[in-house]
N, C-alpha and C positions, 0 to 999 in steps of 0.2 A: 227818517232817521231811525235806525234799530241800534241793537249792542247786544253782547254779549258779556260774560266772565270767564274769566283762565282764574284757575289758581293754582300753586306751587305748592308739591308734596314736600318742598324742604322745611322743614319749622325755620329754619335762618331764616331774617328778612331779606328779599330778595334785593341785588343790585340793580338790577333793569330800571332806567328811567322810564317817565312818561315819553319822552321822545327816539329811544331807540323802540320798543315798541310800538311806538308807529310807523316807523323807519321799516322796521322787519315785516310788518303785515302788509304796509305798500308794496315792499319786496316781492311777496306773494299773492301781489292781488295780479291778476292779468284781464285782456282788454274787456271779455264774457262776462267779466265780475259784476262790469260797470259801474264801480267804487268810483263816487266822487269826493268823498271826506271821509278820512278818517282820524278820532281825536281817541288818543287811551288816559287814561289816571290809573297810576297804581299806588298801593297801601297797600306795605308789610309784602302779604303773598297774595293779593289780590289784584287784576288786574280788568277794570273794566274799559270794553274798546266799544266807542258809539261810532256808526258809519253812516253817510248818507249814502245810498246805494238805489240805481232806479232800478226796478221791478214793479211788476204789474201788482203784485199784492205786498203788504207787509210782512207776511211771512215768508214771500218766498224771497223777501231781501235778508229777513233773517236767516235763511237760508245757504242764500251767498256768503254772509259774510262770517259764516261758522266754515263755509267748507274755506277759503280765505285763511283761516286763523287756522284750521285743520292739517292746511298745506304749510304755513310756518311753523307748528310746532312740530311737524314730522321731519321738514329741513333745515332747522335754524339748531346747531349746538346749544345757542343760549338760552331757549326753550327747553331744554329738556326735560327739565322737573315740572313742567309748567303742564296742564292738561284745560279743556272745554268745561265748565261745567254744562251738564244737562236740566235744561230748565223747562 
């Protein structure tokens, strides 16, 4: 299990639920990813997404599942304020 955070340059609180954000990152995950779960929570303009994801290391599932979220924030409208933090 790894995760990541988006968070949203609008100061508004965002409308996105926890479940179209998981909705949208399934959206973008494809067969390579090898996403087997994915659960998000969001608060305000934050949004944490935790994925079970097979790879050989932990990091390179972290990996996955940033390019994953990479891909929906570059395709999805509803992302758009929305960016990766780097951690």
């Amino acid at each position: 299990m790894v995760a990541v955070t988006l968070i949203c340059s609008d100061p508004a609180p965002s409308q996105l639920t926890a479940e179209v954000v998981t909705d949208l990152i399934w959206m973008h995950s494809q067969y390579e990813d090898r996403v087997e779960h994915i659960r998000a929570r969001v608060e305000l303009n934050r949004c944490r997404i935790a994925a079970a994801i097979i790879a050989a290391t932990p990091d390179a599932a972290t990996a996955k599942l940033r390019r994953v979220c990479e891909r929906a924030l570059q395709y999805t409208p509803a992302l758009r304020n929305w960016c990766l933090v780097l951690t």
